[in-house]
VEXNU-358077 format. One record per atom (N, C-alpha, C, CB): residue in one letter; x, y, z. Coordinates in Angstrom, 3 decimals. Each point is the difference from the previous one (the first is absolute). Glycine has a CB too. Layout:
N
<rest=A px=X py=Y pz=Z>
...
end
This chain:
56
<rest=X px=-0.838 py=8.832 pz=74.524>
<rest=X px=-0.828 py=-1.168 pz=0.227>
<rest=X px=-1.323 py=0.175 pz=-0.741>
<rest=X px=1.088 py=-0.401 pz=2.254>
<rest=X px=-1.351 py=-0.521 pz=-2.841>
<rest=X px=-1.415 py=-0.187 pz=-0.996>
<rest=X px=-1.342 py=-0.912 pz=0.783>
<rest=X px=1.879 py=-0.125 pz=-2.376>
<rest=X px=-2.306 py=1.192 pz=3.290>
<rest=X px=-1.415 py=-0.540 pz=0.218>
<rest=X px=-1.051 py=0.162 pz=-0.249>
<rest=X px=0.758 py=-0.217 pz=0.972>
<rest=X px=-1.084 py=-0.029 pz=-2.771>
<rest=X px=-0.917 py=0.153 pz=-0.309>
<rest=X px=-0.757 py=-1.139 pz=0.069>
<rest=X px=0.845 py=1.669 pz=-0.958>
<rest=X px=-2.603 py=-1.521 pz=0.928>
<rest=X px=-0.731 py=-0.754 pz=0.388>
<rest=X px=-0.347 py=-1.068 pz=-2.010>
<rest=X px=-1.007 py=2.153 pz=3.015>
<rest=X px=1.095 py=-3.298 pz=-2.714>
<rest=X px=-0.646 py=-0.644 pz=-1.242>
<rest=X px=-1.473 py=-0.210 pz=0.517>
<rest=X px=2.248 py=-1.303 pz=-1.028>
<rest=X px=-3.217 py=1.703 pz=0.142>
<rest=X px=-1.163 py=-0.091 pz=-0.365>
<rest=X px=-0.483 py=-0.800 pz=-1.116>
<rest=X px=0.193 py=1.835 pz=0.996>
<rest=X px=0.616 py=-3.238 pz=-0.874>
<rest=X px=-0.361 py=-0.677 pz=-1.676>
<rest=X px=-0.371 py=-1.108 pz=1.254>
<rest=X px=1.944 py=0.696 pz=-2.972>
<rest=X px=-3.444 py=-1.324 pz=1.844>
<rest=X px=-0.511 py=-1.517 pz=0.412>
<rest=X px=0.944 py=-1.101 pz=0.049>
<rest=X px=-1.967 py=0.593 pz=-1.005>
<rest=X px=1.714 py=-1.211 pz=1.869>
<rest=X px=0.886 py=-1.831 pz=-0.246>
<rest=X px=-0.474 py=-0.211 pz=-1.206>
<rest=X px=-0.024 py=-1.405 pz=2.333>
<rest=X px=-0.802 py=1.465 pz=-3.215>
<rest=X px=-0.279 py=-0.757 pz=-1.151>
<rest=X px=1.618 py=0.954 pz=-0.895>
<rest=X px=-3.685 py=-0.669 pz=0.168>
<rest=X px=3.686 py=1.546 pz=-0.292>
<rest=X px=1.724 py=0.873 pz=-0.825>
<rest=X px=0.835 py=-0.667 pz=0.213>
<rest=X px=-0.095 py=2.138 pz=0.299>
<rest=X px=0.190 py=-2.892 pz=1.359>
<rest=X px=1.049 py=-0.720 pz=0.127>
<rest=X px=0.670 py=-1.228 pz=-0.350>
<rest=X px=-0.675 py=1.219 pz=1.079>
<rest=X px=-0.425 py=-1.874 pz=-1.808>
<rest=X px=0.156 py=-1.242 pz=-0.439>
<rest=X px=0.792 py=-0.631 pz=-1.108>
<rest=X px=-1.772 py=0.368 pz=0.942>
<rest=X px=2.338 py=-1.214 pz=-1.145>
<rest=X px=0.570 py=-0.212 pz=-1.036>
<rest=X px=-0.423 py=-0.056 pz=-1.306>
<rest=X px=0.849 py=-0.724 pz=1.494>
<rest=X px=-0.175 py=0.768 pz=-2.472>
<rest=X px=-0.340 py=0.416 pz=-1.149>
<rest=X px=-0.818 py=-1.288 pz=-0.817>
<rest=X px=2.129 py=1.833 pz=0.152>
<rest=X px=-1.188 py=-3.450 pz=0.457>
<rest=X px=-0.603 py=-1.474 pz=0.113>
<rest=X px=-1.497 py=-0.258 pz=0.671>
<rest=X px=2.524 py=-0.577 pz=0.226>
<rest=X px=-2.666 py=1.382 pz=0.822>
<rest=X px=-1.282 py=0.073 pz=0.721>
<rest=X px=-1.099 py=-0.020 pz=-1.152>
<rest=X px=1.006 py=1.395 pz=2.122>
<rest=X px=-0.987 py=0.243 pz=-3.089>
<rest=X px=-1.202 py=0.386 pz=-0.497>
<rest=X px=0.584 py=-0.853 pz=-1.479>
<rest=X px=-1.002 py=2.739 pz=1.531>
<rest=X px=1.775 py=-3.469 pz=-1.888>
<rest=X px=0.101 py=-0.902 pz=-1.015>
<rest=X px=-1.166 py=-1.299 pz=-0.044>
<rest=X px=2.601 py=0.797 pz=0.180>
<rest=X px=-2.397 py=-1.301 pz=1.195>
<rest=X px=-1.188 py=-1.025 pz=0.345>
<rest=X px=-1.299 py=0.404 pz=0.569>
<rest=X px=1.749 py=-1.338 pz=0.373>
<rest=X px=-2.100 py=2.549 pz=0.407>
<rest=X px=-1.203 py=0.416 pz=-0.211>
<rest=X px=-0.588 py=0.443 pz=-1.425>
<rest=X px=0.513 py=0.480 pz=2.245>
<rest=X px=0.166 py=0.126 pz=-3.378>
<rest=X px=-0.757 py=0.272 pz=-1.262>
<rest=X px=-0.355 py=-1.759 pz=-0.398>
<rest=X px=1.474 py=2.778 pz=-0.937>
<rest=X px=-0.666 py=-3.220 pz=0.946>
<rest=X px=-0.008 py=-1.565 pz=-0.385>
<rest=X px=-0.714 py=-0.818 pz=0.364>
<rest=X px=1.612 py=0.211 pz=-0.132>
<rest=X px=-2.173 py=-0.240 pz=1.558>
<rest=X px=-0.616 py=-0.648 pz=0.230>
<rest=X px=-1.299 py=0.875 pz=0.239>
<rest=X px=1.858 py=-1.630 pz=0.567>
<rest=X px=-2.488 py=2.752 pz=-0.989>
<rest=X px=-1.389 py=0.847 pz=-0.665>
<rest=X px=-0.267 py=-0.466 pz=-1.615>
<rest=X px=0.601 py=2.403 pz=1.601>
<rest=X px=0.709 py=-2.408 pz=-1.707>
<rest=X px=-0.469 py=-0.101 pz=-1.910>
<rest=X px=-0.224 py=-1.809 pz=-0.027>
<rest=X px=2.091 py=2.489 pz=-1.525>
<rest=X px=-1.727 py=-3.506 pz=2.329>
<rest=X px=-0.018 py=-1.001 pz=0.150>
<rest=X px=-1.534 py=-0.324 pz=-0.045>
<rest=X px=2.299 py=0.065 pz=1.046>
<rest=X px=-2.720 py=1.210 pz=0.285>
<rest=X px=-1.495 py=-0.619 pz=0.271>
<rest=X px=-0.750 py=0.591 pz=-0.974>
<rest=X px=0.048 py=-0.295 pz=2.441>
<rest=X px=0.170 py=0.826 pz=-2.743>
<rest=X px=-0.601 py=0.935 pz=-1.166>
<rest=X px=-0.283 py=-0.683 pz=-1.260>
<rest=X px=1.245 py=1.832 pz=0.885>
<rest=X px=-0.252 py=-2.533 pz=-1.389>
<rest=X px=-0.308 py=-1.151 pz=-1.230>
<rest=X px=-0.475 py=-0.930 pz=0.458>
<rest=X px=1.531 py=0.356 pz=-1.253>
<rest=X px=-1.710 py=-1.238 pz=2.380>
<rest=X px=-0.728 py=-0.609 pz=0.558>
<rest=X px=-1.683 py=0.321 pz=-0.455>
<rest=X px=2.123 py=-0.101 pz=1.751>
<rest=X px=-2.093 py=0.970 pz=-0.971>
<rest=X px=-1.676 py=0.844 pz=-0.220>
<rest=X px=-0.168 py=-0.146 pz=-1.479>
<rest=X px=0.053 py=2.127 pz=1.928>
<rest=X px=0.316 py=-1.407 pz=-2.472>
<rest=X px=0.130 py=0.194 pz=-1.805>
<rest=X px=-0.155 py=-1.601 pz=-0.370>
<rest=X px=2.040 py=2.385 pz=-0.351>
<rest=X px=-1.611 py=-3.184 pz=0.686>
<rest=X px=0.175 py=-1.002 pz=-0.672>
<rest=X px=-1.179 py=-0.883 pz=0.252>
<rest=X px=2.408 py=0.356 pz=0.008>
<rest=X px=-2.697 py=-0.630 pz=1.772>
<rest=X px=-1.010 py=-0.798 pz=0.294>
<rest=X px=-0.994 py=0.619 pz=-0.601>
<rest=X px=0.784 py=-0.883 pz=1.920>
<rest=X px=-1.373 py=2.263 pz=-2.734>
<rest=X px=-1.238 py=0.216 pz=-0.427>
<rest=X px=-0.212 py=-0.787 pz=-1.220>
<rest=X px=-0.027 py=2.163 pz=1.042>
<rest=X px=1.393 py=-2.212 pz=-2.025>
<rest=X px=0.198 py=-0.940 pz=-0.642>
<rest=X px=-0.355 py=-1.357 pz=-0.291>
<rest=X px=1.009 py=1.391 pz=0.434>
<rest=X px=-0.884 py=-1.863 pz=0.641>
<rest=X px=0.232 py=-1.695 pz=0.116>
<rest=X px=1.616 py=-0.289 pz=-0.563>
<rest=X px=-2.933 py=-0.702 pz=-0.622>
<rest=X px=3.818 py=1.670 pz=0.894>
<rest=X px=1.314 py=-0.385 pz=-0.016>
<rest=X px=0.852 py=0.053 pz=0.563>
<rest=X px=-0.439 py=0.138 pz=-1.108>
<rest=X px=1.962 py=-0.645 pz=0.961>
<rest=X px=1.050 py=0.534 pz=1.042>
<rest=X px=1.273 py=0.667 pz=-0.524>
<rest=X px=-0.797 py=-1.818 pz=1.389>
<rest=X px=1.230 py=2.409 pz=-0.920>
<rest=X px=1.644 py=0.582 pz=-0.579>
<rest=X px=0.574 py=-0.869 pz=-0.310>
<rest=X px=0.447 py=1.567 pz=1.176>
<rest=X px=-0.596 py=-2.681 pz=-0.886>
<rest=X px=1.010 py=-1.192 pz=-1.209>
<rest=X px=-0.848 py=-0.309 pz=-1.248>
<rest=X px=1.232 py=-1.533 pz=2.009>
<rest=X px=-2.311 py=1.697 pz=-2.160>
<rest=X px=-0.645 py=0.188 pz=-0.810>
<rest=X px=0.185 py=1.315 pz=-0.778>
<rest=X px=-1.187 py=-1.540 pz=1.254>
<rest=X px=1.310 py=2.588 pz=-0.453>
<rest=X px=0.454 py=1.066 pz=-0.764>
<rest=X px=1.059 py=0.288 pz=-1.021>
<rest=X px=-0.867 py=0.363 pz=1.720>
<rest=X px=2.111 py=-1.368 pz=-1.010>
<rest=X px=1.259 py=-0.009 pz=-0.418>
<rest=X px=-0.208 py=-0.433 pz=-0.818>
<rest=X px=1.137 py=0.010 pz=1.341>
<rest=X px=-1.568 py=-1.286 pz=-1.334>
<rest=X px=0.186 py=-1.098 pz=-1.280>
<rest=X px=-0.983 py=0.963 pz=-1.437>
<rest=X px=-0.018 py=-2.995 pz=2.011>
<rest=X px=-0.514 py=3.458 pz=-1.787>
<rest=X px=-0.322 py=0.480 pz=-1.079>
<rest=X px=0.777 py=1.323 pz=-0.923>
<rest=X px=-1.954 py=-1.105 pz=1.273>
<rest=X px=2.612 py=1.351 pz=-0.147>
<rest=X px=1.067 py=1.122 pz=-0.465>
<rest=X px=1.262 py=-0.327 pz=-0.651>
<rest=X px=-0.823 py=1.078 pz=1.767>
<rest=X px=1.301 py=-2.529 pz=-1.292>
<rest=X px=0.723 py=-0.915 pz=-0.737>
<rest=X px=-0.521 py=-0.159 pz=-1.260>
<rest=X px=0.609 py=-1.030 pz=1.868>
<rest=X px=-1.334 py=0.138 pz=-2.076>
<rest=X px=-1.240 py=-0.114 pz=-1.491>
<rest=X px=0.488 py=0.779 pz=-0.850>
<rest=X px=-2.190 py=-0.227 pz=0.994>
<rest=X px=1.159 py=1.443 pz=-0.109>
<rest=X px=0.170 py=1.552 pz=-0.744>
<rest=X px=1.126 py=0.274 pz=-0.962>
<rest=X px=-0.888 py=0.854 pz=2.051>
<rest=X px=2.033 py=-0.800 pz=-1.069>
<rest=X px=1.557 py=0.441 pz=-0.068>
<rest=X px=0.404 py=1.185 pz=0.479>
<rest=X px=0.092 py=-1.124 pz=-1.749>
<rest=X px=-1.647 py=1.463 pz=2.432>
<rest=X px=0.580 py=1.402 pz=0.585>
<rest=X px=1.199 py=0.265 pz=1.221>
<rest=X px=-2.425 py=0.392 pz=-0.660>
<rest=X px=2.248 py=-2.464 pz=1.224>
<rest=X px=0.861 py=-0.005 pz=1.565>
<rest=X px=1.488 py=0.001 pz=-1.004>
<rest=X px=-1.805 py=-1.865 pz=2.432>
<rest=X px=2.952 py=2.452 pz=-1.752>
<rest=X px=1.059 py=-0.628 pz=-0.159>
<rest=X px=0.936 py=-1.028 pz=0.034>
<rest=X px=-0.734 py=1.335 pz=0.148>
end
């Protein structure tokens, strides 16, 4: 019988989808910030990356 003790945080336990939408929605707010110093927005961003040709 295996009674060993786990010592890992609930945050280890989480799904792998979990920390998909927490990075996502940091880097979300994050260009936000970046942008409003700007006077712009990530669709603004895009569209210029289109322009560019750098978007795909």
């Amino acid at each position: 019988m295996n009674t060993t003790t786990d010592n890992t945080s609930d945050n280890s336990s989480r799904p792998f989808g979990y920390w998909l939408k927490a990075v996502d929605r940091l880097m979300a707010q994050e260009f936000a910030t970046a942008f409003a110093a700007e006077g712009a927005t990530r669709r603004d961003w895009r569209s210029l990356n289109v322009v560019d040709g750098s978007a795909p």
